[in-house]
Backbone as CSV, one residue per row, in Angstrom:
resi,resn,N_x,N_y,N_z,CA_x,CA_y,CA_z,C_x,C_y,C_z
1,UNK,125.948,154.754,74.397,125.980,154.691,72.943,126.616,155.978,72.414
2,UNK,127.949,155.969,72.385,128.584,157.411,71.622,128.863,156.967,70.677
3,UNK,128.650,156.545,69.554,128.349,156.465,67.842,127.279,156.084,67.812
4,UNK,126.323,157.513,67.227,125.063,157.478,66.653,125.387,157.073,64.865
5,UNK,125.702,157.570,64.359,126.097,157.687,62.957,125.845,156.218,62.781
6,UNK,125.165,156.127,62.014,124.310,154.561,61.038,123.295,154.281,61.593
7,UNK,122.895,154.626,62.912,121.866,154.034,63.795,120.453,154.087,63.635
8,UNK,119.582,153.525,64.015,118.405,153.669,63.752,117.497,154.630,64.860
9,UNK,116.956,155.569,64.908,116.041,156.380,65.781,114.311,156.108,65.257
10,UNK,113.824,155.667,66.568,112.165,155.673,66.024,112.128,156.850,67.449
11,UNK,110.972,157.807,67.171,110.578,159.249,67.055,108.980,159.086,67.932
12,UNK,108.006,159.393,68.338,107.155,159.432,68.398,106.874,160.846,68.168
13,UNK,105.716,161.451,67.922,104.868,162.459,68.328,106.208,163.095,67.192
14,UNK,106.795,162.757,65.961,107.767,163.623,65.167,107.839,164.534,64.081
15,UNK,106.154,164.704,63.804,106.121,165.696,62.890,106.028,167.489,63.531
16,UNK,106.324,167.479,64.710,106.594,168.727,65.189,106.718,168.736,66.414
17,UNK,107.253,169.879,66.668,107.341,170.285,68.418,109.089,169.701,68.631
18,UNK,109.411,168.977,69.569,110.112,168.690,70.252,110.660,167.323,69.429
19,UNK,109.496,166.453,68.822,109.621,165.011,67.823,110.327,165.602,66.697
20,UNK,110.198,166.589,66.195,110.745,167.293,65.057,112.080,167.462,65.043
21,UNK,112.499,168.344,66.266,113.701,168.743,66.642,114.453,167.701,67.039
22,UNK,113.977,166.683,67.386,114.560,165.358,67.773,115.239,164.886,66.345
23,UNK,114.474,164.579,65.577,114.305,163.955,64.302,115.627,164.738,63.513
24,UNK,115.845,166.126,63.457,116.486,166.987,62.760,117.962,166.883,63.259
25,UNK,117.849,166.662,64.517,119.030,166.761,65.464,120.220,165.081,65.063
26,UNK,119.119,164.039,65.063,119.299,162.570,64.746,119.885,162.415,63.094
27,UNK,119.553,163.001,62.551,119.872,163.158,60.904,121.070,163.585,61.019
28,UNK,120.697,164.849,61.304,122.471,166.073,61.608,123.208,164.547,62.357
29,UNK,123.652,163.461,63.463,124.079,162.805,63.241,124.456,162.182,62.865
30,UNK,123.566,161.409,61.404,123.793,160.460,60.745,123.063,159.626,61.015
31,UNK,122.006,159.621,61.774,121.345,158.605,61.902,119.980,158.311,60.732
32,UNK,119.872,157.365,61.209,118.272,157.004,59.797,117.222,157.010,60.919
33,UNK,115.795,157.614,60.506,115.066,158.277,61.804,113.865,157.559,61.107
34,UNK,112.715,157.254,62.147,111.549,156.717,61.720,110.802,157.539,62.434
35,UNK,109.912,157.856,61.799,108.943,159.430,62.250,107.757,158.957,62.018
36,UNK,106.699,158.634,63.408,105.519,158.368,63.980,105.071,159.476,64.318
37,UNK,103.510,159.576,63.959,102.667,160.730,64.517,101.338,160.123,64.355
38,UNK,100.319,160.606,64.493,99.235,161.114,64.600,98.432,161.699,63.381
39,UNK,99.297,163.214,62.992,98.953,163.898,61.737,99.481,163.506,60.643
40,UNK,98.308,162.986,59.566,99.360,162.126,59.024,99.856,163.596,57.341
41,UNK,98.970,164.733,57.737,99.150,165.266,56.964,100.406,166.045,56.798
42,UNK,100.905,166.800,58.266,102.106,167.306,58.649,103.011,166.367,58.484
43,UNK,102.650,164.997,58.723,103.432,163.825,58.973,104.420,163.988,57.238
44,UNK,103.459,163.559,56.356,103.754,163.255,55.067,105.206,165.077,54.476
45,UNK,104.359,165.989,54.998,105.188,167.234,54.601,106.340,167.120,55.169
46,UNK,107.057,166.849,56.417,108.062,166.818,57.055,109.160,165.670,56.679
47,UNK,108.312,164.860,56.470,108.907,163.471,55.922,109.651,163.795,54.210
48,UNK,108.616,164.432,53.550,108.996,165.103,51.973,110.097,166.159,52.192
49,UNK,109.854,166.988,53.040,111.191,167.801,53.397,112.397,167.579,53.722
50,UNK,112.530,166.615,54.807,113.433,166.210,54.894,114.012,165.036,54.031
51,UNK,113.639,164.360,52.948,113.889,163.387,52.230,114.742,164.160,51.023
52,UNK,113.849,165.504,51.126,114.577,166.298,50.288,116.296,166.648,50.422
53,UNK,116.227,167.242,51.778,117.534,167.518,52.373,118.368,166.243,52.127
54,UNK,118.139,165.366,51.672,118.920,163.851,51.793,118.932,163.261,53.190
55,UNK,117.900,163.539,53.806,117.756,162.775,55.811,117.091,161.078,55.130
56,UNK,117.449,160.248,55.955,117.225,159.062,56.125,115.959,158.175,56.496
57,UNK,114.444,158.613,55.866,113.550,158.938,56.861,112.147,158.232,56.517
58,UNK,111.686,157.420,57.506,110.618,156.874,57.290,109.642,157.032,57.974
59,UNK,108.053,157.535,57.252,106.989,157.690,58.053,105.879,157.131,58.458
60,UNK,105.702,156.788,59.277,104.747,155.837,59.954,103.654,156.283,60.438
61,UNK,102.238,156.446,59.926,101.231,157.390,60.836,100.727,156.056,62.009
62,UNK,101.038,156.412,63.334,100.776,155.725,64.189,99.907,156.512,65.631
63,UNK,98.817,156.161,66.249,98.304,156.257,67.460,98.661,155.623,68.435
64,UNK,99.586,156.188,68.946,100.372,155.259,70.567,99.692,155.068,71.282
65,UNK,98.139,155.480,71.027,97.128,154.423,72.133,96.589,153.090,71.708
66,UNK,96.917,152.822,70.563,96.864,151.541,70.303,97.914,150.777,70.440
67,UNK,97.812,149.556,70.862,99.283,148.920,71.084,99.192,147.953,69.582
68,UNK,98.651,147.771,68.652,98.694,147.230,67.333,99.439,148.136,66.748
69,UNK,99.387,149.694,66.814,99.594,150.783,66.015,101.311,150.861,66.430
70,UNK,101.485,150.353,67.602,103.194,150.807,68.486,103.621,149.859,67.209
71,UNK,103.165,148.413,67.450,103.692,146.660,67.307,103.961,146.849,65.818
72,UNK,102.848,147.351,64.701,102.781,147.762,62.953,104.028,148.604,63.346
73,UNK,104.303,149.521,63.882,105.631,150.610,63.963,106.812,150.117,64.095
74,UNK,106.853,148.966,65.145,108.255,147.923,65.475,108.704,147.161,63.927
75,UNK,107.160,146.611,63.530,107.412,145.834,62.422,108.504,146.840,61.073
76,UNK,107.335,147.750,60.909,108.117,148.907,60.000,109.301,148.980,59.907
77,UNK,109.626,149.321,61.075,111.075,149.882,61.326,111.785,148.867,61.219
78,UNK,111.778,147.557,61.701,112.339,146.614,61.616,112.714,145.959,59.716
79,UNK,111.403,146.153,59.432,111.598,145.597,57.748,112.493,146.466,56.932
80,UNK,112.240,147.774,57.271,112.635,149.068,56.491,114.513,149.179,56.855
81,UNK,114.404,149.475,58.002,115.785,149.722,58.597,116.758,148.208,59.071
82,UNK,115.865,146.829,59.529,116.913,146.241,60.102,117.018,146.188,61.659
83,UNK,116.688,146.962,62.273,117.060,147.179,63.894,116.416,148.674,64.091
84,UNK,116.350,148.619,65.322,116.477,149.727,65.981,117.469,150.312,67.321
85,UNK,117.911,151.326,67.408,118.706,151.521,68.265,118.797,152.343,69.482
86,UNK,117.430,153.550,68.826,117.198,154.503,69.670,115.791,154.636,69.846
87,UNK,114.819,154.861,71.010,113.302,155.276,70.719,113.135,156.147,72.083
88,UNK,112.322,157.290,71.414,112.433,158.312,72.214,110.526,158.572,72.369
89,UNK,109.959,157.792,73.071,108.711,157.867,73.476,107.923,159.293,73.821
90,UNK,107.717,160.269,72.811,107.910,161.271,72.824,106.434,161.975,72.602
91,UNK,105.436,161.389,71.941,104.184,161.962,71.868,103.701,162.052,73.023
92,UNK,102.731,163.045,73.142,102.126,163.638,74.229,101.164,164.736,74.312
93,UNK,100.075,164.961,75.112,99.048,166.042,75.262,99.302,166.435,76.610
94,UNK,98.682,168.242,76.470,98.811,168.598,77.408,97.075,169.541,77.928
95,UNK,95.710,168.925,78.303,94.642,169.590,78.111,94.930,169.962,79.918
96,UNK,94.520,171.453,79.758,94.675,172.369,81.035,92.810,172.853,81.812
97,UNK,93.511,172.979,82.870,91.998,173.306,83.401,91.772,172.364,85.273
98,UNK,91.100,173.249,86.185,90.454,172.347,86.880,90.443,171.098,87.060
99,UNK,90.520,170.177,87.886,90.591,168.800,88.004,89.218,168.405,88.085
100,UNK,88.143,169.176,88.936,87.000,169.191,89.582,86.314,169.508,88.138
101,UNK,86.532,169.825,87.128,85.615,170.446,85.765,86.305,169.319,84.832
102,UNK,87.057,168.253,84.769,87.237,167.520,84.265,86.320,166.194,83.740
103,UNK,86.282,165.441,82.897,85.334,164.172,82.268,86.039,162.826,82.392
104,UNK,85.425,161.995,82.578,86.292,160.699,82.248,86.676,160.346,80.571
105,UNK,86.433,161.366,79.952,86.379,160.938,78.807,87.949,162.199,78.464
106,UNK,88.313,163.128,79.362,89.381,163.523,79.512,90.257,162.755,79.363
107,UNK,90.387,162.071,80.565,91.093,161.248,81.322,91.640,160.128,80.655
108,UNK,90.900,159.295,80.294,90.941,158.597,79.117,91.944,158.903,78.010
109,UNK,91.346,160.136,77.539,92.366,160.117,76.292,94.287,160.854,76.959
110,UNK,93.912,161.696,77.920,95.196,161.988,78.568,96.568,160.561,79.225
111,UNK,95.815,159.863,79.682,96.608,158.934,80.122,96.605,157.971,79.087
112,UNK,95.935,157.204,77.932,96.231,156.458,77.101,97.197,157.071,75.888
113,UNK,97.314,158.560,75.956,98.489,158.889,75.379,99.912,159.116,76.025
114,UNK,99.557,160.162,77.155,100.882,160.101,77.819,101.179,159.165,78.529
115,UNK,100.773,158.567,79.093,100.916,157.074,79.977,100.839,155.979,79.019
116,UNK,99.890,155.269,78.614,100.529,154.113,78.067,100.470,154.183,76.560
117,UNK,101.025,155.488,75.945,101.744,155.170,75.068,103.274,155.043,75.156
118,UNK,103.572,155.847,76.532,104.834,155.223,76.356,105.099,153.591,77.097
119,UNK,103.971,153.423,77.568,104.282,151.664,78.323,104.582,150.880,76.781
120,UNK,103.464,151.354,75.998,103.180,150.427,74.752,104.915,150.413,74.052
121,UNK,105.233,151.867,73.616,106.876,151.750,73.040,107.691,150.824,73.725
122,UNK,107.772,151.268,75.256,108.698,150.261,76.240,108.493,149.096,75.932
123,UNK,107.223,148.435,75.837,107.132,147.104,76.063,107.123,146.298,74.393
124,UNK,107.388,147.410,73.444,107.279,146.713,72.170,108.661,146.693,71.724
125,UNK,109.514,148.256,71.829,110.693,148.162,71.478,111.572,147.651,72.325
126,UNK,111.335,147.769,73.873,112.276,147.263,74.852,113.050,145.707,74.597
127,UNK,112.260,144.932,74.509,112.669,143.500,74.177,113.881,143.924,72.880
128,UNK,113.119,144.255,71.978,114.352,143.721,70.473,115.228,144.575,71.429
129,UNK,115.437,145.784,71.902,116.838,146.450,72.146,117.647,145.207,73.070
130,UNK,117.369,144.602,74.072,117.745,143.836,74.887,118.392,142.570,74.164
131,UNK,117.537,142.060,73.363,117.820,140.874,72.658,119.404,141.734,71.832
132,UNK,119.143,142.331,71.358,120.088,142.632,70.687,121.399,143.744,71.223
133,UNK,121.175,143.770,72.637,122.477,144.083,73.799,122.648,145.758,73.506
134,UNK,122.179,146.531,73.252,122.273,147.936,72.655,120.968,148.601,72.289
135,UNK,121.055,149.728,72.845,120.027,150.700,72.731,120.107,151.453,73.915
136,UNK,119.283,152.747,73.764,118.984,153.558,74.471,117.328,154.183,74.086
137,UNK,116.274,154.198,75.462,115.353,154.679,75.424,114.826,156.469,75.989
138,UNK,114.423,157.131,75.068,113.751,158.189,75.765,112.852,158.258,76.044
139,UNK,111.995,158.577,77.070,110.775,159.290,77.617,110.731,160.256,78.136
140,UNK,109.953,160.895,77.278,109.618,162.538,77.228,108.619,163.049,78.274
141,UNK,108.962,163.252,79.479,108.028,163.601,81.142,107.815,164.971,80.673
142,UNK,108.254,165.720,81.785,107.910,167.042,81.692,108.913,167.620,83.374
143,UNK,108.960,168.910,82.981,108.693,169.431,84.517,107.964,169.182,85.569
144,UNK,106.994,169.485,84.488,105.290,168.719,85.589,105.480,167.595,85.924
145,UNK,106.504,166.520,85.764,106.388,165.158,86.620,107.656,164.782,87.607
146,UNK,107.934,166.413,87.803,108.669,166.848,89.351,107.950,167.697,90.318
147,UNK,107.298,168.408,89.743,106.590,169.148,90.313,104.951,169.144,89.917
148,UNK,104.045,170.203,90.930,102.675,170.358,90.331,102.540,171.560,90.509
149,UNK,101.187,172.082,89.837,100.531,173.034,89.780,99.068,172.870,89.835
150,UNK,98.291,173.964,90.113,96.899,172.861,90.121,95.821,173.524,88.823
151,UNK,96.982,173.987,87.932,95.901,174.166,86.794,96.221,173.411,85.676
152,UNK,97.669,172.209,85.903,97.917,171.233,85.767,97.771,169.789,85.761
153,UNK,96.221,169.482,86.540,96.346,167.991,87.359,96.217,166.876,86.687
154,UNK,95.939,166.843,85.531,95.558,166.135,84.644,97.036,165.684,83.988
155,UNK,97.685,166.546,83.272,99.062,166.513,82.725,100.237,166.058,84.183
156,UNK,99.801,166.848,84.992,101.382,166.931,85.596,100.858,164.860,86.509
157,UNK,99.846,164.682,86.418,99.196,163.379,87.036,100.137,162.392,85.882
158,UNK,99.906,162.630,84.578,100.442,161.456,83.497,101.985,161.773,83.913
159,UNK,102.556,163.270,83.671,103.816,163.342,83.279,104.849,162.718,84.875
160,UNK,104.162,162.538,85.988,104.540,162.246,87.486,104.521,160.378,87.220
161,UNK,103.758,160.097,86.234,103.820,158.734,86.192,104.807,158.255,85.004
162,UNK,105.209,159.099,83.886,106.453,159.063,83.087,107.589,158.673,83.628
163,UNK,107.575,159.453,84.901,108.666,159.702,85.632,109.443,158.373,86.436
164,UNK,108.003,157.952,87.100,108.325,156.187,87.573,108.167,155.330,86.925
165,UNK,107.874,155.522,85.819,107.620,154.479,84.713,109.519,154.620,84.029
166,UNK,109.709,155.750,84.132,111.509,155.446,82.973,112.549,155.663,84.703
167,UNK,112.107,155.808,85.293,113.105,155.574,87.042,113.232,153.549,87.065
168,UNK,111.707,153.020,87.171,112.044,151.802,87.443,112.386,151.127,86.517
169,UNK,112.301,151.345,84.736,113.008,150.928,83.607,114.031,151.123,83.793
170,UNK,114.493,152.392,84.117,116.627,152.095,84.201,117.395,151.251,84.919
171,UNK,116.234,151.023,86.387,116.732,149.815,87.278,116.563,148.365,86.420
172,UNK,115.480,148.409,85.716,115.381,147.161,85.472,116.370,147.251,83.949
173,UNK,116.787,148.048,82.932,117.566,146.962,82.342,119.284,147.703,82.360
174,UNK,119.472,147.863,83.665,120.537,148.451,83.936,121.499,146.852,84.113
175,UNK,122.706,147.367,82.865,123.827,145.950,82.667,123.005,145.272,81.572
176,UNK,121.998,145.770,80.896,121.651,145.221,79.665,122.033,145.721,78.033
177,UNK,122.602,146.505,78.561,123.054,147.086,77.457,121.741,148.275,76.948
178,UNK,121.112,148.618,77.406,120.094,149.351,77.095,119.906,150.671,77.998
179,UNK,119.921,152.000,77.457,120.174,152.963,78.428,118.737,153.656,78.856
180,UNK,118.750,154.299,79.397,116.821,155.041,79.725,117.328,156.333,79.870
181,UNK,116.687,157.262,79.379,117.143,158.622,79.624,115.409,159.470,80.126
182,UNK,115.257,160.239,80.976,113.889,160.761,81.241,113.896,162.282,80.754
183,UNK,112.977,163.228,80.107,113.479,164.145,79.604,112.399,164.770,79.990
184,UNK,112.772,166.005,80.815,111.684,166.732,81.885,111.420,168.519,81.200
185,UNK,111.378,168.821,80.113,112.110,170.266,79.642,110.844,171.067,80.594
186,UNK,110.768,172.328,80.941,110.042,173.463,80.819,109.065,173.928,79.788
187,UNK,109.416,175.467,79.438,108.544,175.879,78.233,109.689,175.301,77.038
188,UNK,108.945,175.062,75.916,109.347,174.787,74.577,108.302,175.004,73.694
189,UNK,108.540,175.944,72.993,108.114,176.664,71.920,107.931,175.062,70.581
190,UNK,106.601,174.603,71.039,105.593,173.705,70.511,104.358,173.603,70.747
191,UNK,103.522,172.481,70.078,102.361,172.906,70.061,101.619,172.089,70.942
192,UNK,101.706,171.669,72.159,101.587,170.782,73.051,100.064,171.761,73.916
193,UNK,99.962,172.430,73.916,99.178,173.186,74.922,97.645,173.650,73.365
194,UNK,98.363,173.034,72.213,97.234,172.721,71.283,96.853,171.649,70.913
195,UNK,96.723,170.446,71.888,96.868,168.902,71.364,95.181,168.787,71.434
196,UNK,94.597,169.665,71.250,93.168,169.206,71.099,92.682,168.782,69.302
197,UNK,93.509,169.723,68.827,93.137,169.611,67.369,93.670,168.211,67.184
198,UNK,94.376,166.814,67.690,94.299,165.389,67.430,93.282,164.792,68.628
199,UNK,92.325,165.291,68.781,91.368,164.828,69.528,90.434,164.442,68.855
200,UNK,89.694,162.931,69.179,88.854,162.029,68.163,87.651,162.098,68.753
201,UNK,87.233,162.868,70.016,86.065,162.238,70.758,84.967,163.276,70.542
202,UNK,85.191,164.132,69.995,83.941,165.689,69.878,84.057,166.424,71.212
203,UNK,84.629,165.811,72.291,84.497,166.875,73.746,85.044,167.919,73.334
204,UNK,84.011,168.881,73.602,84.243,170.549,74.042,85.060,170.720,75.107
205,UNK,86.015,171.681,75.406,86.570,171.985,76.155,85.351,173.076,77.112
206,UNK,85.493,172.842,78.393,84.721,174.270,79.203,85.128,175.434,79.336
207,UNK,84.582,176.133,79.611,85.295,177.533,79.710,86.307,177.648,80.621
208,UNK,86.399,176.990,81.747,87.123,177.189,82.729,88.530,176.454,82.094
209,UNK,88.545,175.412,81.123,89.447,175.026,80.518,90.094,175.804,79.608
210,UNK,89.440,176.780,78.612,89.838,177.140,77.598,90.681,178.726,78.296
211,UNK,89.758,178.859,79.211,90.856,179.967,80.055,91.792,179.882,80.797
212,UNK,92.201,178.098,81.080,93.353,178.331,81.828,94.483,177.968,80.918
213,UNK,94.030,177.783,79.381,94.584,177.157,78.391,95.207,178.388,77.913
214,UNK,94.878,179.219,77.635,95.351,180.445,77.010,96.625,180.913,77.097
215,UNK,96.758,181.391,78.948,98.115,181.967,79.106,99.282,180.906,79.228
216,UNK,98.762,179.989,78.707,99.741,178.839,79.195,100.426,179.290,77.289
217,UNK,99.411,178.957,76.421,100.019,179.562,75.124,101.111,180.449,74.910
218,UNK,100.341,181.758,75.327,101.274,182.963,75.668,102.255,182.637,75.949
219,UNK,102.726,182.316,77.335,104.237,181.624,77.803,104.769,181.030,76.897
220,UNK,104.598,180.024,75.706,105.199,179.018,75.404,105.729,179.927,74.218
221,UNK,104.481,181.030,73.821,105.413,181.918,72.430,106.377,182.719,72.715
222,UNK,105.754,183.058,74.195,107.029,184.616,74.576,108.471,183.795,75.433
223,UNK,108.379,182.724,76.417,109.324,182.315,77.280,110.218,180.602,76.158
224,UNK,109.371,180.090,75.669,109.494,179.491,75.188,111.144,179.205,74.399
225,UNK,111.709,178.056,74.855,113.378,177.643,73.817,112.927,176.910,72.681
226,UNK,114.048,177.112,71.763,113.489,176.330,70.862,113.828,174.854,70.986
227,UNK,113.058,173.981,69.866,113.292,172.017,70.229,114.484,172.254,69.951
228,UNK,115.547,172.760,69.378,116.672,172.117,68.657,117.409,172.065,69.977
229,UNK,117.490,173.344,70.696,118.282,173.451,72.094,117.967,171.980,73.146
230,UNK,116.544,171.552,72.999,116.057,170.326,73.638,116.269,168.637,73.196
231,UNK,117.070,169.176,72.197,117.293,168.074,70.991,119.108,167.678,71.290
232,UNK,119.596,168.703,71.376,120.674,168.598,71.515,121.417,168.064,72.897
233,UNK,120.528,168.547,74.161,120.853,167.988,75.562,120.171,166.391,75.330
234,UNK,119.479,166.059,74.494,119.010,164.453,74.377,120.137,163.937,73.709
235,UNK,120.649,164.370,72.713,121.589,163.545,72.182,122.817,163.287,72.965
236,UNK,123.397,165.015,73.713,124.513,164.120,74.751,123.954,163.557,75.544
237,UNK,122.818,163.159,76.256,122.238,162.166,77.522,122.500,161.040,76.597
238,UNK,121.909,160.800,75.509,122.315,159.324,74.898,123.788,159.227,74.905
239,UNK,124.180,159.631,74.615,125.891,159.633,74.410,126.874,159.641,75.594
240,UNK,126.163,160.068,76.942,127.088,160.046,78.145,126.245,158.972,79.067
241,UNK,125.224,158.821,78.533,124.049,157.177,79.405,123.957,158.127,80.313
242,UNK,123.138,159.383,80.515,122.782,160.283,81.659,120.935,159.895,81.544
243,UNK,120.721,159.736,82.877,119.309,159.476,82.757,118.424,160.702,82.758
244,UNK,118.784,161.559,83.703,118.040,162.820,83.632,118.644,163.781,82.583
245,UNK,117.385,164.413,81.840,117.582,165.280,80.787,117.047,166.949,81.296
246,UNK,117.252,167.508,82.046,116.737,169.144,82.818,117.345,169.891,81.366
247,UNK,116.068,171.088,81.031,116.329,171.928,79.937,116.407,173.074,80.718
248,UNK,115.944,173.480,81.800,115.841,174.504,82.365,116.078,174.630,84.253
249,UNK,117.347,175.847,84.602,118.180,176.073,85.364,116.350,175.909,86.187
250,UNK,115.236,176.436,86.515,113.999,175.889,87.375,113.751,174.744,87.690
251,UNK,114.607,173.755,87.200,113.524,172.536,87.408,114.484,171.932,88.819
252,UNK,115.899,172.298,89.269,116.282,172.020,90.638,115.443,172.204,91.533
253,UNK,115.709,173.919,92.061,114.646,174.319,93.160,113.228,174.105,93.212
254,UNK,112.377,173.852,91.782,111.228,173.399,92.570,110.875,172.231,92.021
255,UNK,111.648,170.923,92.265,111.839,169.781,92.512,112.046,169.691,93.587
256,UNK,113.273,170.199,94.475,113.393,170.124,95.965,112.590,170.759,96.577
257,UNK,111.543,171.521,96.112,111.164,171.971,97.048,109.768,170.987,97.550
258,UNK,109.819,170.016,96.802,108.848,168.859,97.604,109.412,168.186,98.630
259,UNK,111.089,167.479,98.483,111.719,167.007,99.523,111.929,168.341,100.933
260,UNK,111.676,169.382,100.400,111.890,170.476,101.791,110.509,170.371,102.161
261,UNK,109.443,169.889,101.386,108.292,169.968,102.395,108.216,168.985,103.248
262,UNK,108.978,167.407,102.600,108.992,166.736,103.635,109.404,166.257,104.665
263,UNK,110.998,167.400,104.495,112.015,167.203,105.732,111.385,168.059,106.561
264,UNK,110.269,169.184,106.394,109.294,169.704,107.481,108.639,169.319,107.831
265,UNK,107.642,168.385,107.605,106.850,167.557,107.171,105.562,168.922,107.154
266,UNK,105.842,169.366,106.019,104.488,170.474,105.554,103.946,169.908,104.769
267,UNK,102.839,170.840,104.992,101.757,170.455,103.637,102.317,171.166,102.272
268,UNK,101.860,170.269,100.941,102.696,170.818,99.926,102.374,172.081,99.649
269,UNK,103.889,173.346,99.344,103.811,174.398,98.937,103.616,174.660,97.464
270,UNK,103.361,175.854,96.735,103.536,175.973,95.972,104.828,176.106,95.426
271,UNK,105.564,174.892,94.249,106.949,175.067,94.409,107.314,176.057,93.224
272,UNK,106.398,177.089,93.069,107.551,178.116,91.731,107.140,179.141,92.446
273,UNK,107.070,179.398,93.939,107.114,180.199,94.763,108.668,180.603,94.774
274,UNK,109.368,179.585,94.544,111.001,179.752,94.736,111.286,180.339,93.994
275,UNK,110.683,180.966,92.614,111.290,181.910,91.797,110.844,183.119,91.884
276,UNK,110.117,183.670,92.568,109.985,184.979,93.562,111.689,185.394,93.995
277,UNK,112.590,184.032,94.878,113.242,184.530,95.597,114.419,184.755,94.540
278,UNK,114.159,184.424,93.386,115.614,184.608,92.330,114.919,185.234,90.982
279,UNK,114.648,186.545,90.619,114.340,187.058,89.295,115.155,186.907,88.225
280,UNK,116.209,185.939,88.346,116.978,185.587,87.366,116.312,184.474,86.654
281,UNK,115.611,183.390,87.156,114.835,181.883,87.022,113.548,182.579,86.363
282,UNK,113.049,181.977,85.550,111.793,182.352,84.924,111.163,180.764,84.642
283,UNK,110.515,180.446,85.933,109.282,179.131,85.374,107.535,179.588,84.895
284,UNK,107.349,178.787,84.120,106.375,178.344,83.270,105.223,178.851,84.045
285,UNK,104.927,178.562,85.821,103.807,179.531,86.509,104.522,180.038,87.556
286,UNK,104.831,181.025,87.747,105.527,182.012,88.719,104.328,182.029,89.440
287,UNK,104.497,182.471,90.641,103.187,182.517,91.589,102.644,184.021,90.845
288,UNK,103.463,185.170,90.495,102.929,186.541,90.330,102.389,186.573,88.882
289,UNK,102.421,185.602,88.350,102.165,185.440,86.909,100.375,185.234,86.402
């Protein structure tokens, strides 16, 4: 799809972070953007702002763990705009900590957002794009669903299943006119490592959580790119039908460095051990970090 200009973009998770920069990036095209979130308060300000600027823009407060809430969003967009052309499955949490200090009531809310909220987009918007021979889908993985860490297991568990969830979508509507793009960034200076404040259930975080939560913050203010830079490698992936979206020169070497454990057949290493051997690479957990 290289003419965005008239097109329709639905957004998830778009009143900030990475959904934002998406959204801003899609306008600066020409496109007309439909902006789903969660907050419906940020939601409403971003939406007024940019309506201001003259952007194209409709807001939808939606919970991608409901699949009524995806289906009301298809409808929207559909009544409002006509079609859709682009959807970039993009909301997401990231709660840190222990696997072993974890709740099912974690779990729960981690995978019914990052996991099947994006099944729910796929399986609501996928059809009209098909029927109608055009489109391109994003899903927003992570690093973490090339690699792990183990103060990760929770996140890098959903974002590892992103990963085969938009791998076997490209097989399947590959020659449909419908493109899949997977978008894996690093640090990005958003608020993802604060996704507790849209949390509905009263769970306290433990201590062992809230401390492994911290420096993960830190990183994201001090190492952190901004969305627009992450916004912009999405738009040429839509535009050249590239499936993988890498924001950061780290995410090669310790990606391979799972296939080098298994052409040894080792037990898995720690793979941002590899940026020890290059002080030029700066990932998200350096072993010395």
């Amino acid at each position: 799809m290289q003419e965005l200009r008239e097109k329709v973009a639905v957004v998830t998770g778009a009143a900030s972070g990475i959904g934002l920069g998406l959204t801003e990036r899609f306008l600066e095209e020409g496109m007309k953007v439909v902006m789903a979130d969660i907050e419906e308060t940020v939601l409403q300000r971003e939406v007024g702002r940019l309506t201001e600027q003259g952007g194209d823009v409709l807001g939808v407060l939606c919970d991608v763990r409901n699949p009524e809430d995806v289906k009301a969003l298809a409808e929207r967009t559909l009544s409002h705009f006509g079609g859709v052309h682009v959807l970039c499955n993009n909301a997401g949490v990231a709660p840190a900590g222990p696997m072993l200090d974890t709740s099912p009531a974690d779990w729960q809310w981690i995978v019914d957002v990052n996991i099947l909220g994006v099944a729910y987009g796929v399986t609501t918007f996928g059809p009209i794009m098909v029927e109608a021979g055009e489109g391109h889908i994003v899903n927003t993985a992570s690093e973490a669903g090339l690699a792990t860490n183990a103060a990760l297991g929770m996140y890098c568990t959903t974002k590892h299943a992103v990963v085969g969830l938009s791998e076997s979508l490209y097989r399947e509507l590959e020659g449909q006119g419908v493109g899949v793009s997977c978008l894996c960034p690093n640090l990005v200076k958003t608020k993802i490592f604060e996704s507790e404040r849209n949390r509905d259930d009263s769970a306290e975080p433990l201590p062992s959580q809230t401390a492994t939560i911290a420096p993960l913050r830190e990183a994201i203010a001090a190492l952190g790119i901004p969305p627009d830079k992450v916004s912009g490698d999405v738009v040429d992936a839509i535009k050249q039908n590239r499936f993988w979206i890498l924001t950061h020169d780290t995410t090669h070497p310790v990606a391979q460095a799972r296939f080098r454990d298994l052409s040894k057949g080792s037990n898995p290493s720690d793979p941002y051990e590899v940026m020890n051997e290059d002080p030029e690479l700066t990932g998200f957990f350096r072993s010395d970090s």
